[in-house]
N, C-alpha and C positions, 0 to 999 in steps of 0.2 A: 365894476359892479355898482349898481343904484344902492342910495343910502341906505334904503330898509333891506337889504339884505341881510338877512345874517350872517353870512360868511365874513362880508364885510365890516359888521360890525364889532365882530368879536375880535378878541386880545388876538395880534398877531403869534400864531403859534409855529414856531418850527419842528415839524414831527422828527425824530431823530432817527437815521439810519432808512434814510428812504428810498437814495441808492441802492444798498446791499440789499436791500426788501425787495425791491423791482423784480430782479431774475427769480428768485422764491413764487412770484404770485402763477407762473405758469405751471404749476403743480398743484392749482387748483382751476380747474374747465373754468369753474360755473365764473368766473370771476370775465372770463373770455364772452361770456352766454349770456352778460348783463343783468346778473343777478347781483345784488347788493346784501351780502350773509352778514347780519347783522345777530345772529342767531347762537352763539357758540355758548353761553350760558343753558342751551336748551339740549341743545347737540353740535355739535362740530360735522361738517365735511370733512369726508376722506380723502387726502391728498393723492396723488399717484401713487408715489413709494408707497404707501399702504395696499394699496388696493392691487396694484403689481406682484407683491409681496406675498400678498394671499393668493392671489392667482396663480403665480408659482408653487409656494405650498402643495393647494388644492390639486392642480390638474399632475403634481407627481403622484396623489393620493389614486388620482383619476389613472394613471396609468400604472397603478400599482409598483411606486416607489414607495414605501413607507422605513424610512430609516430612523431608526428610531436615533443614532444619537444626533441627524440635524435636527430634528425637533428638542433632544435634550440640549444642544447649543444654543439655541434659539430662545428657548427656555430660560436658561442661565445668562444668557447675555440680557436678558429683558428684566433680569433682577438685579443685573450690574449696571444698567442704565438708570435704572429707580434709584438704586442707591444714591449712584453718584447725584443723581438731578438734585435728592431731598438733600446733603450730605449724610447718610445713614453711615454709621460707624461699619457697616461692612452690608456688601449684596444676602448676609445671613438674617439679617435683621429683616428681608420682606418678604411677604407671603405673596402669591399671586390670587386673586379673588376676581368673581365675577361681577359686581358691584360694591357700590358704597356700602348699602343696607348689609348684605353678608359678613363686610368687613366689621361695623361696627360691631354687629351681632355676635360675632366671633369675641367681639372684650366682654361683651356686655353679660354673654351664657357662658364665659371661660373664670369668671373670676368667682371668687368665694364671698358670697352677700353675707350679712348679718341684718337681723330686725333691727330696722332705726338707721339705717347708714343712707346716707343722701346724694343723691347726684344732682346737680346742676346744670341747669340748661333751660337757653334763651325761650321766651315763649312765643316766638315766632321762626324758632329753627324751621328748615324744610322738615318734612314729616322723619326721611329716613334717619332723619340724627333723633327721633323722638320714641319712636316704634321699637326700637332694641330695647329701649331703655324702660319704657312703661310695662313690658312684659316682665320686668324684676319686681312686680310692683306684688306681686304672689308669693314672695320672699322677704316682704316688709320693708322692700324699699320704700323713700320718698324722693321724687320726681320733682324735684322744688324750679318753680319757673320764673325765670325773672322778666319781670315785663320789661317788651322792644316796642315802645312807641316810635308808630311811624316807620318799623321796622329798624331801627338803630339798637345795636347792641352797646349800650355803656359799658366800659372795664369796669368803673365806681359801681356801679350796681350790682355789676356781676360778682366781683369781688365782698361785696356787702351782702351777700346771699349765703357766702362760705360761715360755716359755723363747725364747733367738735366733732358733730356726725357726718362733715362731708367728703366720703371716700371718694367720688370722680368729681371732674368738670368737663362737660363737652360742649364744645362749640363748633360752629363753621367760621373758616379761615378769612371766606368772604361770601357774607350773606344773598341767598337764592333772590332776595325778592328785590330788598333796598342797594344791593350794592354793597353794603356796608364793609370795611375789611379792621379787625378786632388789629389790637396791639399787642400780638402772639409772643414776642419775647419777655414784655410785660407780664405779662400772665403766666406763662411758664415759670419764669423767675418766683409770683408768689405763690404758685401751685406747688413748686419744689421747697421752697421754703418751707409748706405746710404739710408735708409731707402726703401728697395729696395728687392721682393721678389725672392727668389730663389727655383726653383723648379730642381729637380734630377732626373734623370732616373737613378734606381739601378738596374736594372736585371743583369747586366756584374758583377757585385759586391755583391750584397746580395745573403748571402750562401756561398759565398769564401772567404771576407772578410768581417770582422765587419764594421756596419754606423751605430752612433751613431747620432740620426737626432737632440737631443736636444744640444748635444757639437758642431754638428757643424751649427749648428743657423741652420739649413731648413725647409722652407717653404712647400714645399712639395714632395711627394716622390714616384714615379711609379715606380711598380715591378712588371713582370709576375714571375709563379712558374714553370716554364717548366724548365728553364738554372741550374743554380746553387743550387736552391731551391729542384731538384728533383724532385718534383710536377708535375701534370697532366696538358695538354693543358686545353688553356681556365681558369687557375685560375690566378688572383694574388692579387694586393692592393695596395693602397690610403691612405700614411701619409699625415696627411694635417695639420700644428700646429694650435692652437686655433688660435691667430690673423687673420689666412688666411681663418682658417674654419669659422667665425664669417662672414666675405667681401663677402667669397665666396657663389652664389645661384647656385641653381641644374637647370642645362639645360635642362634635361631628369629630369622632377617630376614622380615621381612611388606612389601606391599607398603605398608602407613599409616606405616612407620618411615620416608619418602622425605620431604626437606622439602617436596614439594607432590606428593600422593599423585594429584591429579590430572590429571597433564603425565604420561598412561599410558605414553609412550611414550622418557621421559627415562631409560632407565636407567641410567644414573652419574651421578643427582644426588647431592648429598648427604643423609645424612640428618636429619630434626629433632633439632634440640638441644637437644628437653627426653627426659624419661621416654617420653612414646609410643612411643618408639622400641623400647621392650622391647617393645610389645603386639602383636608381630604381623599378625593379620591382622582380621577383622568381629569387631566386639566384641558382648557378650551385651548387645544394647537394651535388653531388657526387663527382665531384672535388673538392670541399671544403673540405670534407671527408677525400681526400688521401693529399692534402694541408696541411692538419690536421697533419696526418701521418708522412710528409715529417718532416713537423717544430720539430716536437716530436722527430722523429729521432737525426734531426741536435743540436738539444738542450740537447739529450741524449752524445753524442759522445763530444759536447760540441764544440761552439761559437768561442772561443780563440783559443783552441787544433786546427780545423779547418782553421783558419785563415792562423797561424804558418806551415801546412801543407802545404799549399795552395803556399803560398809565397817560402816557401824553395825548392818545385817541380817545381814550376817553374823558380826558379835559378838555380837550377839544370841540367834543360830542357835547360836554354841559355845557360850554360857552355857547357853543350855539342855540343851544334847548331856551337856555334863558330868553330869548327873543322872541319868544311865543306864548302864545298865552295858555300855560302850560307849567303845572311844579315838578321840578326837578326835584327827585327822591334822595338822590344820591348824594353824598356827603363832597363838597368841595376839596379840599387837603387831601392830598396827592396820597398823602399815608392811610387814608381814612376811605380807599379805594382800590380797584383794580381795574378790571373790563368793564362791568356792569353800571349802563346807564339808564336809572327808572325813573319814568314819569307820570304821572297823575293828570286827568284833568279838571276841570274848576270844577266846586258846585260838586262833586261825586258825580256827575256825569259817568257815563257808561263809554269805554274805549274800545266798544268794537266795534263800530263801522270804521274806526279809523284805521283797527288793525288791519282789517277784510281789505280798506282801500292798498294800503302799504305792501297786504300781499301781492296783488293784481295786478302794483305800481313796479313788481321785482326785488321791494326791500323785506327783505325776513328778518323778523325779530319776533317776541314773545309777548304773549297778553296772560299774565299772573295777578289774578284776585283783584282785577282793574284797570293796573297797572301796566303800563309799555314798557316793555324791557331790550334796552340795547342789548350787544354786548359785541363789539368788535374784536379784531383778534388783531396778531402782530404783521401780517400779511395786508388789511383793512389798510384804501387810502383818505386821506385828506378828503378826494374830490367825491369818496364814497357815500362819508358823512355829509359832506354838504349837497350831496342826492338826495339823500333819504330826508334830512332835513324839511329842503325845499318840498318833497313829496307829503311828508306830516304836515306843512305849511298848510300843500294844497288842500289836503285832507280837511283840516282844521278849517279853512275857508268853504269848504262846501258844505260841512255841518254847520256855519253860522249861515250860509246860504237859505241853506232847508228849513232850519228853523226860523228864519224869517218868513 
C-alpha cells in the first residue's frame, strides 16, 4: 500500500477470531452482494436462521397449523436465551415487549411517583429513553438532565446530579449518537448504595457487547431486537430485577398477566409472579420466532467472541478515521465504547452529500444530527472498513473538488 493510505498507516491491528467469523458471514447475502452494512446501530440485517425461521413459523400458519404449544416453546425459550445472554437471575425476570420505548414506559407508568421525586437522565439520550419519562412530569416529577457535551455521558456529572429527591436514574448502555459506553458497574454500585433505582436502555449495546444486569446492580433494562440483536422489528424485552419487579404494577393489565390465563372466567385471580405480567395481552409469535433465531445465532458464534470483535472493529474503524480530515466523535478507550463510530465534519459542514455518496458507493451507515455514524457488527471484515474508508476518502475529495 502507498504511504497515504490509511490502512496502512494505522496501528497494526489484529482483529480477533477472524477464522471462526469467516464461515458465520454467509448467513448474511448482502455481504455476498457487495454491500458494506455498516449500519446496525440503525437496524440490523436479518440473518438466514431468522428469516427461515419465520418462514417456517408463518407458512404452518398458512397451512393451518397453529399449535399453540410450539409457539409456547418458542416463546419460553426466547426468555431463556435473554436471560442467560444478560445473566438474569432466572428467564422469570423478562418480559417480552415490542420495543425499547414500551419497555421503558412499562417502569416509568408502573411505579408509585410522589411530588418532588427526580429522575435523572442524560441530555442528550435518544428520545425513547426521554419520552416515558417526561410524561411523569403531571405527577410533579423532575426530569433533571445532565448536560452531554459533544455527546459524552460523564459518570462525575451524572453522579453529581443525584441528590435526596432522586428516585431513578436512566441511562443508555451505549450512547445513539457519540458512541459513548457509560461505566455501568460503576454506577450501579452508586445507585445501589443510594438506594436509588436504575434503569438502562441497552439496545446500542446488547448484542455488541456484553451487560451483565446482576454485576452491575440494574434495576431494569430495555432492549428492542432490530439493532444489534439482528432480530425483527417490533421485538424486544424487559429485565426487571426481583426488588423492582415486586414495587412494580402493570399499567396495561392483559388478560395473560392472570396466574392461569386460562380459568376465563376467574376474574380475581391472582396474577403471575414473574415479568409476563407486564406483557399484556397476544404477543408478536412470529417475531418472537425469529428473536428466537437471532439469540440462538448470537449464542452459537458466542457472547465474549462477539464482544472482542465488536470493540477491535471499531478501533480499527477510529484508527483509520483519524487520517482524514474529519473528527472522530467517538471516545478512544476500548471501555469508553462499543460498535459505534461517529464523525463530524470541519467548520459544521453539512454530511450529506457525503452520506448520499457512501449510499450509492454500497457502504450503509447512518446520518444523525450531522453526524456519520458507523457501526459494524461481529461478522464486519478488516477489508470492509478499509472500503468504506477509502470510499469516505473519495467522498471527501470530491467535496474539496466542488468547492474549488
Amino acid at each position: 500500500m502507498c504511504s497515504n493510505d490509511p490502512a496502512a498507516m494505522a496501528t497494526v491491528t489484529v482483529l480477533p477470531y477472524a477464522q471462526e467469523t469467516e464461515p458465520f458471514r454467509s448467513l448474511f447475502p448482502h455481504c455476498a452482494d457487495g454491500i458494506v452494512y455498516l449500519d446496525h446501530a440503525g437496524a440490523g440485517p436479518l440473518p438466514l436462521p431468522v428469516v427461515q425461521a419465520m418462514e417456517r413459523h408463518l407458512r404452518r400458519r398458512l397451512h393451518g397449523q397453529t399449535d399453540l404449544s410450539d409457539e409456547l416453546e418458542a416463546v419460553e425459550r426466547t426468555r431463556w436465551l435473554i436471560a442467560a445472554l444478560l445473566n438474569a437471575p432466572s428467564p422469570g425476570t423478562i418480559a417480552l415487549m415490542p420495543n425499547t420505548t414500551t419497555a421503558l414506559a412499562t417502569v416509568a407508568m408502573g411505579l408509585s411517583w410522589r411530588h418532588g421525586d427526580v429522575i435523572v437522565v442524560g441530555a442528550r439520550e435518544f428520545p425513547a429513553n426521554v419520552y416515558p419519562w417526561r410524561a411523569l412530569r403531571r405527577f410533579g416529577v423532575e426530569l433533571r438532565l445532565v448536560p452531554m457535551p459533544e455527546g459524552l455521558l460523564e459518570l462525575e456529572q451524572l453522579v453529581a446530579a443525584i441528590d435526596a429527591r432522586t428516585r431513578l436514574v436512566t441511562v443508555s448502555a451505549v450512547q445513539f449518537l457519540s458512541g459513548d459506553r457509560i461505566a455501568l458497574e460503576e454506577l450501579g454500585e452508586i445507585c445501589a448504595q443510594r438506594g436509588i433505582w436504575l434503569v438502562v436502555d441497552g439496545i446500542q449495546a446488547v448484542g455488541a457487547v456484553r451487560v451483565d444486569v446482576q454485576r452491575c446492580r440494574i434495576s431494569a433494562l430495555a432492549c428492542g431486537g432490530a439493532k444489534w440483536l439482528l432480530a425483527p422489528h417490533g421485538t424486544g424485552f424487559l429485565y426487571l430485577a426481583p426488588p423492582l419487579q415486586e414495587e412494580l404494577q402493570p399499567a396495561l393489565l392483559g388478560w395473560l398477566a392472570a396466574e392461569d390465563p386460562w380459568n376465563f372466567f376467574d376474574y380475581e385471580q391472582p396474577l403471575v409472579s414473574s415479568a409476563r405480567r407486564f406483557e399484556g395481552g397476544s404477543l408478536n409469535v412470529a417475531g418472537i420466532v425469529g428473536l428466537c433465531a437471532a439469540l440462538e445465532l448470537l449464542h452459537r458464534y458466542g457472547v465474549e467472541r462477539a464482544e472482542a470483535r465488536v470493540v477491535a472493529l471499531s478501533g480499527y474503524l477510529r484508527e483509520l478515521l483519524l487520517f482524514l480530515p474529519v473528527r472522530v466523535q467517538t471516545p478512544e478507550p476500548p471501555e469508553r465504547r462499543a460498535g459505534i463510530v461517529s464523525i463530524s465534519l470541519p467548520d459544521g459542514e453539512s454530511a450529506e452529500p457525503v452520506f448520499h455518496f457512501l449510499q450509492r458507493s454500497g457502504v450503509r451507515c447512518s446520518l444523525r444530527m450531522g453526524w456519520l455514524r458507523f457501526s459494524p457488527h461481529w461478522y464486519t471484515t478488516a477489508g470492509e472498513l478499509e472500503y468504506a474508508v477509502e470510499k469516505l476518502r473519495e467522498a471527501l475529495q470530491r467535496r474539496g473538488d466542488h468547492r474549488t
